[in-house]
N, C-alpha and C positions, 0 to 999 in steps of 0.2 A: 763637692758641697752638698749638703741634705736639707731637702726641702721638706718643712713641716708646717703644715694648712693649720689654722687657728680654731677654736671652738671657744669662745668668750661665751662666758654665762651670766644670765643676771634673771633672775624670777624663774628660773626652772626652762630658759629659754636661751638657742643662741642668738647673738647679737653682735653687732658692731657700734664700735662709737669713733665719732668722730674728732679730733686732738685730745681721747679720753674725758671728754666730757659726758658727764652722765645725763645729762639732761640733750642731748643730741644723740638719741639711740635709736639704730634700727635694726629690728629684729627679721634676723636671715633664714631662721628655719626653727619654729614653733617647737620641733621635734631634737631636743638634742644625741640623744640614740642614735635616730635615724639619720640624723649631719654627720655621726662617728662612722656609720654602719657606707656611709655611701663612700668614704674617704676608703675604709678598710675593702670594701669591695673595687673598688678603684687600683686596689694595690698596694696603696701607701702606706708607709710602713711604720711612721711615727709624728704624733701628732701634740700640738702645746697647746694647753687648757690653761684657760684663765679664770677664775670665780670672783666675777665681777663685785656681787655680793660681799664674800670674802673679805676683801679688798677694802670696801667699807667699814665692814662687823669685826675686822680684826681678828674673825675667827673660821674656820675652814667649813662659811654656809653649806657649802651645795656639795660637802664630802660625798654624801652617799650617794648622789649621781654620780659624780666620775667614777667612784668606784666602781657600781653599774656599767659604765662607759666598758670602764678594762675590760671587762669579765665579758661582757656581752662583742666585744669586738677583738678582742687580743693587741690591740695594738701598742704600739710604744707608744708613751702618754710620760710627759713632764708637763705639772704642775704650778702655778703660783697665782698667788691671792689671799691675802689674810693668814698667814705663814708667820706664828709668833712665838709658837711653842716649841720643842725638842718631840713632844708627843704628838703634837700636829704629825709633824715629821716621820714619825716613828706608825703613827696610824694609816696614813697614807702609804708608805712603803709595806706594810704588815696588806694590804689587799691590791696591792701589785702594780705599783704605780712608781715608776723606772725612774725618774728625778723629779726633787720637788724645789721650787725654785725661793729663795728667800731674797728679799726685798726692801721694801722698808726697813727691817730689822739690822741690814746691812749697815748702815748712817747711823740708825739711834744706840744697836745694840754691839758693834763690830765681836765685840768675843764671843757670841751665839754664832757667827759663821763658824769660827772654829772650832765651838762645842760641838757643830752640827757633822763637820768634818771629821774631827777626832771620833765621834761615834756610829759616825754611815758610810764612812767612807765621801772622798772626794768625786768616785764616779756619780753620786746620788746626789748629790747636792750642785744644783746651780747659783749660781748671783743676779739677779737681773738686774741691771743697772737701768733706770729710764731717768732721762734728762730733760728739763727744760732751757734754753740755750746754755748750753754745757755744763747745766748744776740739778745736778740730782733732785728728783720730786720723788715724794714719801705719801702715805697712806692715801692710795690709791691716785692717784698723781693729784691730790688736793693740796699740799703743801710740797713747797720745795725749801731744799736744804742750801744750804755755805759750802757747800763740798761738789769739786766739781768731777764728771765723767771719769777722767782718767785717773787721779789721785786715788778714787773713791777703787778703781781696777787695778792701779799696781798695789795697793794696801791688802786687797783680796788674794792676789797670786802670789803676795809672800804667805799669807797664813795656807796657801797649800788650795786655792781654788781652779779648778782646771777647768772650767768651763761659763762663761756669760752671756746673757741675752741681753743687748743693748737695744734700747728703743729712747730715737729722739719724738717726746710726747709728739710736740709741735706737724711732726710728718703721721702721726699716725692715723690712719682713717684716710687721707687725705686725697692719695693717687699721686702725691706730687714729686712721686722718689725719694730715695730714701738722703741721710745725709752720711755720702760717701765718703765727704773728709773725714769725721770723726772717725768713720769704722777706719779708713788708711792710720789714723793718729793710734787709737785701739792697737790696731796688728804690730804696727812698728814699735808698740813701747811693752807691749808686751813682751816676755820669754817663752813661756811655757804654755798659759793658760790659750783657749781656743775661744773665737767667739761666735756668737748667732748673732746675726742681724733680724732687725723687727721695725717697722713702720713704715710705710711709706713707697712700699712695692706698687708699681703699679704694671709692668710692663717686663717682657721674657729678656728685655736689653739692662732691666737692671738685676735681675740675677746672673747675667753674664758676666756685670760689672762687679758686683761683689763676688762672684769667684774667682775675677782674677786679682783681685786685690786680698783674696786669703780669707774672708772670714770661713768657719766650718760648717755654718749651715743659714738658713735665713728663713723667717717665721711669713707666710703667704696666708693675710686674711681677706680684706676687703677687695681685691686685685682678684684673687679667685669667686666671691658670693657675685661682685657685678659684673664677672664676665670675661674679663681682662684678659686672665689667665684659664685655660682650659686642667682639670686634673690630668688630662693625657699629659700637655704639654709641661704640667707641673713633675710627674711620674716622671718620663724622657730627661727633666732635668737633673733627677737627682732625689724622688719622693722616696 
């Protein structure tokens, strides 16, 4: 299993929020560079950005920092936030940015997954799926949809999507663990496609847990900025 530390953005800063509310944010290191720079010197080998902004504006705010991010640290780096466009997509990958994740557009737009596949390839493209009790939440987890978690992932891994970051909103931010059943429900109904776990890590016993239940990798943000988790002990698991 591959662990990947969080960099959430919102005003040119990282941050954390808690159940995704934006009005409950705390910012974890003023410096986003230097949050990339301490991960990459740490070892770690791939990390998942979020553009908080983005995510709002519908449109890819804080592009030209991640981009900066890549260049200035090498790392692996998958994307999502504000993810509406094929050129989104297509600009992001053009200054080297390894998958971009699409999301909301997933619910509103479902044949833009497949445009996005048919033209990058399925390695580049992720789904993030995030759920409020089991029903999918859209633009920027402000509204939620009729379409619940799992329907919304086997619809995804026919049209050919091999990879998903799952996050139940409600755990994220929280420390309170993540919600295991759902990823067990995920693994077993899937075939092919793989998944990331995201929310609600708080403790080295629950990435034990989700790797033995199969997901591919799980997203470590607020578990690592307060402490929880050490980058040593995040590296040894699997960074």
């Amino acid at each position: 299993m591959n662990i990947l530390p969080a960099i959430d953005i919102r005003d040119g800063q990282a941050v954390r929020l808690f159940k995704g509310d934006f009005n409950q944010q705390t910012v974890v290191n003023p410096d986003v560079l230097g949050q990339a720079r301490i991960f990459a010197d740490a070892g770690i080998e791939f990390i998942h950005v979020v553009d908080l902004d983005g995510a709002l504006d519908g449109k890819a705010t804080n592009r030209d920092l991640i981009a900066a991010l890549k260049v200035a640290t090498g790392l692996g780096v998958e994307v999502g936030g504000g993810i509406r466009t094929l050129e989104q997509i297509q600009d992001y990958l053009n200054v080297g940015i390894d998958r971009v994740i699409i999301g909301s557009m997933a619910v509103k737009n479902p044949s833009f997954v497949q445009e996005a596949i048919d033209r990058f390839g399925a390695e580049k493209i992720v789904v993030g799926i995030d759920a409020k009790d089991g029903y999918v939440a859209t633009e920027g987890w402000l509204e939620t949809s009729n379409v619940d978690f799992i329907s919304l992932a086997k619809e995804m891994e026919k049209m050919g999507v091999q990879l998903f970051v799952y996050t139940d909103v409600d755990r994220d931010g929280t420390l309170t663990g993540p919600n295991f059943d759902h990823y067990e429900q995920l693994v077993s109904e899937l075939t092919t496609a793989k998944v990331i776990a995201s929310g609600g890590i708080a403790q080295l016993s629950d990435l034990t847990r989700l790797a033995e239940i199969g997901v591919a990798g799980t997203i470590v943000g607020k578990a690592y900025y307060n402490g929880n988790i050490s980058l040593d002990e995040l590296k040894r698991f699997g960074g």
